[in-house]
Structures are given as structure tokens and as C-alpha cells.
C-alpha positions as CSV (number, residue, x, y, z in Angstrom):
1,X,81.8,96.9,123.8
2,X,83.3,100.2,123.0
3,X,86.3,101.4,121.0
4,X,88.0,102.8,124.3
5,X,88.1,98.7,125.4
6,X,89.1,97.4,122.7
7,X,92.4,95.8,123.7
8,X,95.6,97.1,121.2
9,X,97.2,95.0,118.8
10,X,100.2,94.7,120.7
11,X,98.2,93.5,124.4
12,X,96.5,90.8,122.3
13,X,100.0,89.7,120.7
14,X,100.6,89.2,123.9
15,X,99.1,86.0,124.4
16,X,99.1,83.1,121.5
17,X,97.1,83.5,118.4
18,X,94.6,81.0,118.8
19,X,93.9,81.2,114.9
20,X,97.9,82.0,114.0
21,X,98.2,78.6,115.5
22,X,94.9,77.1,114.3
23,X,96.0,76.8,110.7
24,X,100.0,76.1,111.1
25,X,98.8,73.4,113.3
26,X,97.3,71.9,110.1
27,X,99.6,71.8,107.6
28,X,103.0,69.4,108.4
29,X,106.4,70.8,107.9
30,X,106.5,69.0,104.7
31,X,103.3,70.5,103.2
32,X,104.7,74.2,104.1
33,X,107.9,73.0,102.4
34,X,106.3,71.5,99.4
35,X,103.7,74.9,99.5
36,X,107.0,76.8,99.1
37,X,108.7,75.1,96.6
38,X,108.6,77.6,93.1
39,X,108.5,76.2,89.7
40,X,110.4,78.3,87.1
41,X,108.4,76.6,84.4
42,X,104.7,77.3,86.0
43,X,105.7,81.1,86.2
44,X,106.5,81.3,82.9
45,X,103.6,79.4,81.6
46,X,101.8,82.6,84.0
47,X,103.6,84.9,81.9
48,X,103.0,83.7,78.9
49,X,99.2,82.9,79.4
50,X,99.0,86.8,80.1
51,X,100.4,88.3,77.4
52,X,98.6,85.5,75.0
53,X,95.4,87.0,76.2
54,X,96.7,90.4,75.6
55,X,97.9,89.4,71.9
56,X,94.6,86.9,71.3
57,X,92.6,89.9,72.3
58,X,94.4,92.4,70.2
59,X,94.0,89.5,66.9
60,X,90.5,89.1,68.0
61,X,89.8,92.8,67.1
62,X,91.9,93.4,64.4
63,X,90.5,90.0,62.5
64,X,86.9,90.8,63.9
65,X,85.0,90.2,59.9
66,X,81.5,92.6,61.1
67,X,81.8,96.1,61.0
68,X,78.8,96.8,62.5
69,X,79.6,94.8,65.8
70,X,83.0,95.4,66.4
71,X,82.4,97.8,68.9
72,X,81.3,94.3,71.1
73,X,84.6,93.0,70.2
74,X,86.3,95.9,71.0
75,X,84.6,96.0,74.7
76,X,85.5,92.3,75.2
77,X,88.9,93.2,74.4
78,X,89.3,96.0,76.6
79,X,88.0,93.3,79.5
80,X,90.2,90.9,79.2
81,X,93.3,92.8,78.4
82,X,92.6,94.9,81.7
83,X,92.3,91.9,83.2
84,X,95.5,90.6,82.4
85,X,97.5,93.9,83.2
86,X,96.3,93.2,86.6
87,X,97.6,90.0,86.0
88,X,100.8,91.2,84.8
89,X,100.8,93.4,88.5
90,X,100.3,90.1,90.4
91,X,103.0,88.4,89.1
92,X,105.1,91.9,89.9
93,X,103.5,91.7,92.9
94,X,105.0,87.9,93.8
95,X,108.7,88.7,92.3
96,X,108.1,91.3,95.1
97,X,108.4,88.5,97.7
98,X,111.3,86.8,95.1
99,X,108.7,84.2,94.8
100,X,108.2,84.2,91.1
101,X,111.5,82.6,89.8
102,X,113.6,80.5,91.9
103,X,117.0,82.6,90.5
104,X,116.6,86.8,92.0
105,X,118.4,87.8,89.0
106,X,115.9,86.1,86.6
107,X,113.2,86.8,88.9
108,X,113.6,90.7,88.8
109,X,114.7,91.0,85.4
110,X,110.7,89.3,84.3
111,X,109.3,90.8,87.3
112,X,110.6,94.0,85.8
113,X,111.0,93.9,81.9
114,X,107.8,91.2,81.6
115,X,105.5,92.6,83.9
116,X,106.1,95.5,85.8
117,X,107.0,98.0,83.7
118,X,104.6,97.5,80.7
119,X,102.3,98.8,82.7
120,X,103.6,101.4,84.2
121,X,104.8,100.1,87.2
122,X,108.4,99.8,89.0
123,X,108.8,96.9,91.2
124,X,111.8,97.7,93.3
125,X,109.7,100.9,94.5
126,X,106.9,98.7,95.4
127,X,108.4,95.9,97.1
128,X,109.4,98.2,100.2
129,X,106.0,99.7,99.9
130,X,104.5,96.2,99.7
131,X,106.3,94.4,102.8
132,X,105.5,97.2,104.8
133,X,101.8,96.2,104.2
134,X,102.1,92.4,105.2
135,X,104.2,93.4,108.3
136,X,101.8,96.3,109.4
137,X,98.1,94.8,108.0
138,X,95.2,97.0,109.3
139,X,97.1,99.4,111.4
140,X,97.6,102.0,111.3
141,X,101.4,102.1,109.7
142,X,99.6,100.0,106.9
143,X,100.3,102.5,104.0
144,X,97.1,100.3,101.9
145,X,95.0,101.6,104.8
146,X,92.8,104.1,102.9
147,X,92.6,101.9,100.3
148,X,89.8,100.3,102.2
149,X,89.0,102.5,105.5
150,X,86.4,104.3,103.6
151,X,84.3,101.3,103.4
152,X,81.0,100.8,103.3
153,X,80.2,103.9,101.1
154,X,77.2,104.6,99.2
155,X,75.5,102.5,96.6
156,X,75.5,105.9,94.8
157,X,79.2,106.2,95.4
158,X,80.0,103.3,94.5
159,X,78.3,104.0,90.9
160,X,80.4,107.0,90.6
161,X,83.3,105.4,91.4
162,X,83.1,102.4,88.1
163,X,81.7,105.2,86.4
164,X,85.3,107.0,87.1
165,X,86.9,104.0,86.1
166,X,85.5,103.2,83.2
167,X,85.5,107.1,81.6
168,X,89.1,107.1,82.3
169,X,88.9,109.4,84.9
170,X,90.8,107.6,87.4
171,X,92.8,106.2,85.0
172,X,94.0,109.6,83.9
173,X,94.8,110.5,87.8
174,X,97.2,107.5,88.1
175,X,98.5,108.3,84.7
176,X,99.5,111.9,86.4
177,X,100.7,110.4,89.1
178,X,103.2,107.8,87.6
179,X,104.6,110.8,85.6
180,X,105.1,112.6,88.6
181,X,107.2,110.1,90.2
182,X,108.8,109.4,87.3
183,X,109.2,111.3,84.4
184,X,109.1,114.4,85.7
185,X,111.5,113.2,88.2
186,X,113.7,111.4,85.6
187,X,116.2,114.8,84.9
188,X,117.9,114.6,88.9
189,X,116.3,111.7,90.3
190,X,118.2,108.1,88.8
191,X,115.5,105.8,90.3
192,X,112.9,107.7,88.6
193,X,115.0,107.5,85.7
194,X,115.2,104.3,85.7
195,X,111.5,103.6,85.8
196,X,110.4,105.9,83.3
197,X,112.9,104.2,80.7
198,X,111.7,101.1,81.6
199,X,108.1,102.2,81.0
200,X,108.8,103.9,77.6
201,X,110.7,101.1,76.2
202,X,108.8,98.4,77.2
203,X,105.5,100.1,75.7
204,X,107.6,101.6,72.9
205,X,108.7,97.7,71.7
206,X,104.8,97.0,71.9
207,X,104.0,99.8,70.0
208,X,106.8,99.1,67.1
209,X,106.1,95.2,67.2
210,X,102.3,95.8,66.6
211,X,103.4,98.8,63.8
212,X,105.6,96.1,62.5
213,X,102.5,93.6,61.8
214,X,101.2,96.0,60.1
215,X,98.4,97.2,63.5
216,X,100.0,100.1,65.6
217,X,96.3,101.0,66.3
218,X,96.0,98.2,68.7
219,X,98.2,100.0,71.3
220,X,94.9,101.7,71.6
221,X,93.5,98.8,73.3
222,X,96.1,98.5,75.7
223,X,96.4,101.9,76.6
224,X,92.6,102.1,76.5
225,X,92.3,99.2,78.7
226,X,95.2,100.2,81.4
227,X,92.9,103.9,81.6
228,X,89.7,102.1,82.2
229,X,89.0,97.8,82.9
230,X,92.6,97.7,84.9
231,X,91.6,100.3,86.8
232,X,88.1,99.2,87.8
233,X,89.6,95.2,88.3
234,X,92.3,96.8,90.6
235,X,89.9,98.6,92.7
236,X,87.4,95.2,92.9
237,X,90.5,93.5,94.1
238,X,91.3,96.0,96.5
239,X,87.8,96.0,98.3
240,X,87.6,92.4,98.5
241,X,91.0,91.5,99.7
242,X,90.8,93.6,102.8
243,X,87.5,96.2,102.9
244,X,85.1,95.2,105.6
245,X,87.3,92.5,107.2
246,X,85.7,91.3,110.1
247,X,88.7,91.5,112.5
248,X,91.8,93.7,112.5
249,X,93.5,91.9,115.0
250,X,93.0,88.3,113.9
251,X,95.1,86.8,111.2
252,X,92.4,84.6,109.7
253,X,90.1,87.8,109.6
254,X,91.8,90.6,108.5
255,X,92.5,89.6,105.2
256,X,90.0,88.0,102.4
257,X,89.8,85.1,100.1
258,X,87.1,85.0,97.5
259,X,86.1,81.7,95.6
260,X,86.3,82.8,92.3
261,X,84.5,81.2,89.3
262,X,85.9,80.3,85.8
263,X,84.6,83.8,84.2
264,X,86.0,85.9,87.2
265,X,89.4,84.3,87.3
266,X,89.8,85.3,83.3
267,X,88.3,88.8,84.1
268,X,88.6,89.9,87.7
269,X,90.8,87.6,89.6
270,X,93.7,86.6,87.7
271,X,96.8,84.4,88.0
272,X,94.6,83.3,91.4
273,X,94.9,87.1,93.3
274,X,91.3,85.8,94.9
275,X,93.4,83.4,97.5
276,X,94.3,86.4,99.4
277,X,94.2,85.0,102.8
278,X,96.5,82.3,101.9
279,X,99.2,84.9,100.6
280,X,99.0,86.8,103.8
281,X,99.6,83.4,105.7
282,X,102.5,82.0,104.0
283,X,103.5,85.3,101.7
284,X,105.8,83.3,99.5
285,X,103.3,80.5,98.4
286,X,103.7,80.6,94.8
287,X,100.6,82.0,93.3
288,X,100.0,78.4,92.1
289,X,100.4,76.4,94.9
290,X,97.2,78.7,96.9
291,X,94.4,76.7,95.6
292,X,95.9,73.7,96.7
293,X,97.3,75.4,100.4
294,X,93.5,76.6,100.7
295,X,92.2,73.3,100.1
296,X,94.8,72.0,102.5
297,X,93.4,74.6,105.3
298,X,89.7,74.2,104.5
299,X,89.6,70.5,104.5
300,X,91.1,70.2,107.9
301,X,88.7,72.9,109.3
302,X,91.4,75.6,110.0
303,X,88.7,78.2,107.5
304,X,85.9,77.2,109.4
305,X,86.0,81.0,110.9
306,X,88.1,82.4,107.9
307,X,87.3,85.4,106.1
308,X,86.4,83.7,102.8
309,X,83.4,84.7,100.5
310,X,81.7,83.3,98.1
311,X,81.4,86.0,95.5
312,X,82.7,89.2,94.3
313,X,79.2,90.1,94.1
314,X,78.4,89.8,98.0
315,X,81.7,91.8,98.7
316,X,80.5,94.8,96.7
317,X,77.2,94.7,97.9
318,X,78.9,95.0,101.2
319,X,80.8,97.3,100.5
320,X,77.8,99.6,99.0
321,X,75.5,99.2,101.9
322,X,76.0,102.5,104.0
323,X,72.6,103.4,104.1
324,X,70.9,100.6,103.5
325,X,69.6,97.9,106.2
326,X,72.7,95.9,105.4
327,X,75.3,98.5,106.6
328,X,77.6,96.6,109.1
329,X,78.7,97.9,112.8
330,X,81.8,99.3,112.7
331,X,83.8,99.5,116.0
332,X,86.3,101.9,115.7
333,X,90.1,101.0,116.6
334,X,91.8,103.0,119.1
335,X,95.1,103.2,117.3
336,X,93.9,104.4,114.2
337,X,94.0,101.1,112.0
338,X,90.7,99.3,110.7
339,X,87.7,99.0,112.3
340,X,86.0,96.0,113.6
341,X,82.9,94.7,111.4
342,X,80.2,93.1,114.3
């Protein structure tokens, strides 16, 4: 089959998703209801848990008693506190969907103060940014598109690429780039000015509570760690949630879950960002609740032909195969939006 017959998402909306109905067949209204249901107390505890990790990290490092090996300490640092910025994004990312608390106001005032802008980002511009992705996944109006349309590259590239990430390079361009819309927008733009005041205080009471104890060198470590980890765990989150999906078209394809172990959840996959597929089902399943709305789906068979993956490993390897005798087919689509993998 070529790309030229290929029929267009809207012809195969058409007719009924088999797989759209497939797995809401399996869950009772009750379950979806229950699924839904936030708890203000499990947020927090998400909240807190994060920015424990941050602060045990930053302790770790400043009580470290061995000269002579605190550069380890220092690199085990900068993991997990990249780690948890991303985790600080995903919880941005559900007060996005007004998931996170069950009040808005308190909901986009942590989203906000708590999460977003410490590191650097503004969740009121990415919550239009990030609903036009779930309504528009794969096509070509899906403005995370080249986030993943590149894919497979090169083993070679993708070397470069972590090599980017952990220099700083890349975390230097988005640095650029979040001054651009903000900052240097700040003077005639109140939006931008509202973000960039929210970034500079919210870093500037870290900063002044850590001088306080006596350690205003640790901001290092989060800055550090926000320039180089966060930005290679964003972009290992980004290729497996959506790079190399098997099927544009098919809601139980186009989108990726990843079973993530005990040592990838604390440094790749937090606050459970691997149950991707389950977010795009049900977009305001508290992050909580998708281990338990997976198991739901799996056990009744409604994964059986899900995009789910065993390991982050597999997904980059995937990802890294142009070239190599594991490079995937890629049918093109018609419209402009993902390809197919066959």
C-alpha cells in the first residue's frame, strides 16, 4: 500500500473506532467516574515528593564528607534534580487539564507558583498550546509534530544529540528562547511580563532560602541540572511518548505507554509521565489513578494491540536505527501528519 491510498483521518472517522470503542467498552461508567475523581491530598504529596528530592539532593551534596568523590555526588545530584524538574513540568502539565487540584484557583496558583514557573515555564501559555496537541495528535495541526517526525535518526545522531544535552548546549538554546518570549518581551508585552516575574521570583526565593542556610552555591545544581539532565529526560520522554508510533490514525497506536521500572520512574519517568496512552485516553485521569486505569485496560485485553513497550531502552534503540537492519517502514501520510511504522 502506498501513501496516495492511505485513507485521511477524517474518511476513517467516518466509520466507528473499533479500538476508540474497544477500551471504553471495558471500563463501566463507574470505573471512568472513579478514574476521574482527583485527590487534593495525593497532588500535594506529588509536589512535595519533588521538591524533597530537589532539597535531599541539594543536602546530599552539600553534607557529602569525601572530597575526593564528590564529583559522584554531584552527578547523582544533577540526575535526580533534572528528573524532578521534569516532574515539576508534569504536574504543570496536568493543572493544564485542571486535573491537579480539585479547586482552579488552587490548582493554577501550584500549577503556577509550585511548578511551573521554577522552572522557567508559564502554564497559561502552554495549556492552549497543550490541548491543541490532544485534539490534533499526529496531524498535521499537531504543533508537537516535529518533536517526533524526524524519527528514526542516526545512532550517530542520536549521540550528538545527549551529547547536546548534557554540555548544555540545548539547554542554553531553550534558555535563549524563554528569554525571548519573555523577558525581552516583558517591557510592552503584560503576559510576558507576567511570566518572567514569575520565573525570577520563584528562582530568586530559592536562591535567597538556600543563601539563607548558609549554601547559595547549590542554585548551581539546579540551574546546572535544568541546562543539562532535564533537558536530556524531556527529550527521552518526548521520543517515547509519541516517536515511531505504529499508527497515526488509531487511538490505541498513536500514542505510547512505557512500563517503567523503580530506577526509571525516580530518574526518567516521573510522577508516572510513562502511562502516556492512558492520558491521551481519558486526559483528565489524575496522574495517579493511570497505573491503576492501565491495569484496568490491560487485564480485560483492551492493550492487547496497544502501543505499550517494555523499556526506554527498546524505544531509543528504535528510534536510533536509521541505518541499521532495524530501521522501520515508514508510510508516509498524505496530509502531512505522522507516518505509519509497518
Amino acid at each position: 500500500m502506498t501513501a496516495a491510498t492511505l485513507p485521511s483521518r477524517a474518511e476513517r472517522r467516518e466509520a466507528p473506532s473499533s479500538s476508540s470503542s474497544s477500551w471504553r467498552d471495558a471500563l463501566s461508567r463507574e470505573e471512568i467516574q472513579e478514574l476521574l475523581r482527583p485527590s487534593d491530598w495525593r497532588s500535594w504529596l506529588s509536589v512535595g515528593v519533588d521538591w524533597g528530592l530537589v532539597l535531599g539532593a541539594m543536602a546530599l551534596v552539600a553534607a557529602w564528607p569525601h572530597l575526593p568523590t564528590l564529583p559522584l555526588a554531584i552527578v547523582f545530584a544533577l540526575l535526580v534534580i533534572g528528573a524532578r524538574q521534569l516532574g515539576l513540568a508534569v504536574l504543570m502539565h496536568e493543572a493544564s487539564h485542571r486535573s491537579l487540584f480539585s479547586n482552579r484557583r488552587v490548582n493554577d496558583f501550584v500549577g503556577s507558583w509550585l511548578c511551573a514557573y521554577p522552572v522557567w515555564s508559564d502554564l497559561r501559555a502552554y495549556r492552549a498550546y497543550h490541548l491543541q496537541h490532544h485534539a490534533k495528535t499526529a496531524t498535521a495541526e499537531d504543533p508537537d509534530l516535529g518533536l517526533v517526525k524526524p524519527f528514526p535518526i542516526t545512532p550517530a545522531s542520536l549521540r550528538r544529540k545527549v551529547l547536546r544535552d548534557l554540555s548544555g548546549r540545548t539547554g542554553l538554546k531553550f534558555a535563549r528562547a524563554a528569554w525571548a518570549r519573555t523577558g525581552a518581551r516583558a517591557a510592552r508585552d503584560p503576559a510576558a511580563r507576567r511570566a518572567f516575574v514569575g520565573f525570577a521570583l520563584t528562582n530568586g526565593a530559592l536562591l535567597g532560602g538556600l543563601a539563607a542556610l548558609g549554601h547559595a552555591e547549590l542554585y548551581l545544581l539546579w540551574a546546572g541540572a535544568w541546562l543539562t539532565t532535564n533537558t536530556l529526560v524531556t527529550r527521552i520522554r518526548s521520543i517515547a511518548e509519541h516517536a515511531l508510533a505504529p499508527d497515526p490514525e488509531d487511538d490505541l497506536r498513536n500514542t505510547r505507554t512505557t512500563l517503567a521500572r523503580a530506577w526509571e520512574r525516580l530518574l526518567v519517568a516521573p510522577n508516572r509521565v510513562n502511562f502516556h496512552l492512558e492520558h491521551h485516553l481519558l486526559m483528565t485521569v489524575p496522574h495517579y489513578r493511570l497505573p491503576r486505569m492501565h491495569r484496568l485496560l490491560r487485564d480485560r485485553g483492551a492493550l492487547d494491540r496497544a502501543c505499550v513497550e517494555r523499556s526506554y531502552f527498546g524505544i531509543l534503540r528504535r528510534a536510533a536505527s536509521k541505518g541499521t537492519p532495524f530501521e522501520p517502514t515508514l508510510l508516509p501520510s498524505p496530509t502531512g501528519g505522522a507516518p505509519r511504522v509497518v
